[in-house]
N, C-alpha and C positions, 0 to 999 in steps of 0.2 A: 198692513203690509203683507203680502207673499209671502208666503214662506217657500224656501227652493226646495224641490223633491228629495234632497240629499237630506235638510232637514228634517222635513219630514221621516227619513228613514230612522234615523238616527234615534229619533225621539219614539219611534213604534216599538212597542215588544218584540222582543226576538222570538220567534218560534222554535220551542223547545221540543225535544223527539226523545223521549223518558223511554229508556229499555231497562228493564226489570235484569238487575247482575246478578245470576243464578251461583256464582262461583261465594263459596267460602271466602269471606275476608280473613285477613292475616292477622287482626287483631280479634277476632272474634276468638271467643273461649269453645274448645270442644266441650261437645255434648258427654253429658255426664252421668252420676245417678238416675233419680227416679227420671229425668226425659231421654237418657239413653232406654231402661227401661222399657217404658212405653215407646217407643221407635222402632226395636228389636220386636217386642209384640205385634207392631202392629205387621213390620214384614214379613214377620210370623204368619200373621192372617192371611196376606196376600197368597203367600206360598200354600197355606189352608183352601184358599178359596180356588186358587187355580187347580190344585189339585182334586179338589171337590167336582170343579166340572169338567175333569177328563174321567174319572170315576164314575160321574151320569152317564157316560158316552156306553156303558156297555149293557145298560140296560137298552140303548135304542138300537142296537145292532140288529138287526130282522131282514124280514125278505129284498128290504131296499138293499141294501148294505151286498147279498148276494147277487143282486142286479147289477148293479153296478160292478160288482167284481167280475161280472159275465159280458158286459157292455167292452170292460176292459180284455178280458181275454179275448174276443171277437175282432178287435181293436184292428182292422188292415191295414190303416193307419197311420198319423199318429196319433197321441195322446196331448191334445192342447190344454196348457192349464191356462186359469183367467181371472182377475181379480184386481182391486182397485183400493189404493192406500194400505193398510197391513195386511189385508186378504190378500193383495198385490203379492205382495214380501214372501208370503207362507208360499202362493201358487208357484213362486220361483222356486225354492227351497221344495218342495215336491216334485217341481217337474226334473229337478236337478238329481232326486234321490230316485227318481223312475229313471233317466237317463241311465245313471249308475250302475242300474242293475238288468241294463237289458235292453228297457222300452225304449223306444222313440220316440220322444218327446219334449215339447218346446214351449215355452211361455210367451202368450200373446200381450200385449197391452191392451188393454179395453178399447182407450183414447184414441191409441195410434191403429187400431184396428181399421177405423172411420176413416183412415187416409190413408191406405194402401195396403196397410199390414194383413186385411183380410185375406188379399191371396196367398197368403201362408197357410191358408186352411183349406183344405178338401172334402170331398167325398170320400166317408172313409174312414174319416178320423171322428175322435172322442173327446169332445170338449167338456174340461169339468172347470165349474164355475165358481167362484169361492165368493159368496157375500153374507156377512154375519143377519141384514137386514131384511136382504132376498130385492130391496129395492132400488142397489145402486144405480144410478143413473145410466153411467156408460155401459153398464154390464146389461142392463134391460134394453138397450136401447141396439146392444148387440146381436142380442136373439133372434130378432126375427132372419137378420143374415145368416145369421150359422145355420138355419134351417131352412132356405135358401140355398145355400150350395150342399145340403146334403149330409152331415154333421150330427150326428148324435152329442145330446147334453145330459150331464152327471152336474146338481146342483149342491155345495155342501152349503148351507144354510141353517138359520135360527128360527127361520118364520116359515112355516110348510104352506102356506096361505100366501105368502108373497108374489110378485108378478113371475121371478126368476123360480121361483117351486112349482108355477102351475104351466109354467112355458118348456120344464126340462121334462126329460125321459126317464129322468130315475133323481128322487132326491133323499139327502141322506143330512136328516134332521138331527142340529146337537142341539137344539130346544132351548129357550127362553133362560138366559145366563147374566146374572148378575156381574157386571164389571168389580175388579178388585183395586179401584183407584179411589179416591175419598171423594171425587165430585158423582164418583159411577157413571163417568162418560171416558174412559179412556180405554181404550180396546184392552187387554189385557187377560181376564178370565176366559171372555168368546175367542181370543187370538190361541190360546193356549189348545182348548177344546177343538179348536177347527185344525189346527197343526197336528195333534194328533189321530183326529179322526182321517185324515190325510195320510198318516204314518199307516193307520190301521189299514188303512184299504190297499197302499204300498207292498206292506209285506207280507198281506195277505196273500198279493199278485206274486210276490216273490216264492213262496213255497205251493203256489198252486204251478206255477211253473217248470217248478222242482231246480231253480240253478244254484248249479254247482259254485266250490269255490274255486274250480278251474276258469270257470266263465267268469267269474267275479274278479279273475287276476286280468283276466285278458282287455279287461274295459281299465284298470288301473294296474295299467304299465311302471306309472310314477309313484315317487312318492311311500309314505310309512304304508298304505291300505295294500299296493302294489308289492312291495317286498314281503307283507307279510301273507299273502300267498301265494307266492313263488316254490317251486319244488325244489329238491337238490339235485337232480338231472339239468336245469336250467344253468349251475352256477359250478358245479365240479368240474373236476381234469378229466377229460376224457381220451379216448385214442393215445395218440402217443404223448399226450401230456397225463397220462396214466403212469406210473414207475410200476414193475411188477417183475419180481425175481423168484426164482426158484430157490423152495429151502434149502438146495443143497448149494446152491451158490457161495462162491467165497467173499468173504466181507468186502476185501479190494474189489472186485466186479458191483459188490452193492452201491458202492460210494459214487462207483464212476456213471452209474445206471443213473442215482440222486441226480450225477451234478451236469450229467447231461439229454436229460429228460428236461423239454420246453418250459418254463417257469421255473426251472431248478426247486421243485417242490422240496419241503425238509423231510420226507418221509419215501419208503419205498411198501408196495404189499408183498408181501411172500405169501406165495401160494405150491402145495404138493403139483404131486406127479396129475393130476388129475386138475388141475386148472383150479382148485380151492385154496380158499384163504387159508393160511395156519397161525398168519402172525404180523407182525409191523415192525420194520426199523426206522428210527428217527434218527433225526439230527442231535437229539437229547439222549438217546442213546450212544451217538458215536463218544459226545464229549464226558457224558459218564466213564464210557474203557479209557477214554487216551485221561481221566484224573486218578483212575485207580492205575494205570500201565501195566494193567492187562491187554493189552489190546492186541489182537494175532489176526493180521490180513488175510491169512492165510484158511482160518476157518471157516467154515460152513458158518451162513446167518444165522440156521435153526438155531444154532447156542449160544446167540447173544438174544433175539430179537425180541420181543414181548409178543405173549402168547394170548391168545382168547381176548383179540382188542375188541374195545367198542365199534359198532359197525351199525353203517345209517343204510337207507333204499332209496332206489333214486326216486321213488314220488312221496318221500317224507318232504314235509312240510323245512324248510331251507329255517326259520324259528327255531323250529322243535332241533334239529341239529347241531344250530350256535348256540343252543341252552344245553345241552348235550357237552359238548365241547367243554362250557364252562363248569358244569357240575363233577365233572372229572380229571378239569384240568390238562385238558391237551390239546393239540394245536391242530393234529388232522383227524379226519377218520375214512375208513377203506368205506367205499360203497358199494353192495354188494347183491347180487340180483337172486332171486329164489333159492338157485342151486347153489349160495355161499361162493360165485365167482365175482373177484373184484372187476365190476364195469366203472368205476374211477376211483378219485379219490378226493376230497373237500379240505381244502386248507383252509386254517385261520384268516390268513391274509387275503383271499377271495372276500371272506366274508367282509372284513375289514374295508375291500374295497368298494363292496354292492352294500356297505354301511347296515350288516346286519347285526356288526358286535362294534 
């Protein structure tokens, strides 16, 4: 008799789809003694190993190495990086730290090159090509187009012999690199070496350049890299959000200059007959007089005010300042230009809100 296909089913092995569970089970014992040991060594090694073949890299440094630094400075441009699975990964992360500091510069995809992406590239520009192999398929297979529209190529590579080392303009050999994974096929040593020879050729371009850390603020606006070069001309009271009294001023004129000065800063500058700083009164000063009740409206500031304060420039570093602040313990400080005239003043609370302190 027949058997009906549902039968049939029934009675068939199930097809099973076995995925290997890389996670720690919850019953499993941590590793311990002599196998944590040996574990600890061996990442030991790895960290050995990668290390090892950034370390070769400075032996290969040579004529190529300043090629290519010249390829790049000529650059009218842009700077296209290109690379395929972790060479991929590092070309982004490089074209990202060229961006940063100036270049123009953009990461192709190999793949996506072959459907349109290639008109992203000009005449003009500087194609540097990342293959540990020198043979990846999509990257060789892109060559002959880059040089087709006119494209200089920078190859960083393992194999100087490869198709991408004899197709480029300048290549820049980290040599024959032992992987630091236990089958020795997992990218790791050569990822390491070619990220930094990437680095090295970076900031090489960066000091041959000569940019400042003016220019390095103005590409990061945002952000902790962006605040920490920002100046204190940027972030003080300036103009009439400046408080500035004359020593011979009476305390009563001081307070009312404080409290109706833009921001209601806590501090005023006292400056002589000559437009110079002589001193600072605070708001920690007024509540000092009125706990002793000494306090006399009526005095000249010179004889309460604190003398010989701290005083910043308006192109100090906006850091150097709030570190300033803290090591002294006060809330403002007079800012003050060659000739000792207060051109603003820096409060805490600025800082506090441009999140420097």
């Amino acid at each position: 008799m027949a058997r009906s296909p549902r039968s049939l089913a029934t009675r068939a092995p199930a097809l099973r789809v076995v995925r290997q569970d890389v996670r720690p089970a919850r019953t499993r014992r941590r590793v311990r003694g002599r196998e944590a040991s040996r574990l600890v060594a061996y990442a030991r090694g790895v960290l050995e190993a990668e290390a090892s073949a950034i370390r070769s890299l400075r032996s290969r440094l040579s004529e190529s190495f300043l090629a290519a630094l010249e390829l790049l400075l000529s650059c009218a441009g842009h700077v296209v990086l290109t690379g395929m699975g972790k060479p991929g990964f590092i070309a982004q992360k490089l074209s990202a730290t060229l961006a940063s500091t100036g270049v123009p510069s953009f990461y192709l995809h190999p793949a996506e090159a072959g459907h349109g992406d290639l008109g992203r590239v000009s005449r003009g520009d500087v194609v540097v090509a990342l293959s540990n192999s020198g043979s990846t398929e999509e990257i060789v297979r892109l060559i002959p187009w880059l040089r087709r529209i006119g494209a200089r190529i920078i190859a960083i590579t393992g194999d100087p012999a490869s198709p991408l080392a004899r197709s480029a303009d300048v290549v820049l050999d980290i040599g024959r690199i032992d992987e630091a994974c236990p089958m020795g096929l997992v990218p790791t040593a050569s990822s390491a070496a070619m990220h930094a020879m990437g680095d090295a050729l970076a900031m090489t371009l960066v000091k041959r350049r000569h940019l400042t850390s003016d220019d390095y603020a103005l590409l990061h606006p945002g952000g902790k890299l962006g605040r920490a070069a920002r100046r204190v001309f940027e972030v003080m009271r300036a103009g009439e959000a400046n408080p500035v009294v004359r020593e011979g001023a009476p305390l009563a004129e001081v307070v009312v200059v404080m409290t109706k000065t833009p921001g209601r800063p806590g501090a005023a500058n006292v400056v002589d007959r000559s437009g110079k700083l002589v001193g600072i009164f605070t708001d920690g000063d007024l509540r000092r007089l009125v706990e002793r009740g000494s306090i006399d409206f009526a005095a000249p500031v010179r004889e309460v005010m604190g003398r010989q304060p701290r005083v910043v420039k308006a192109d100090d570093l906006v850091l150097s300042a709030a570190a300033k602040m803290r090591e002294h313990k006060v809330d403002q400080l007079p800012v003050v230009d060659e000739d000792g005239r207060p051109v603003g003043l820096l409060d805490v609370q600025d800082l506090l809100a441009a999140r420097f302190v």
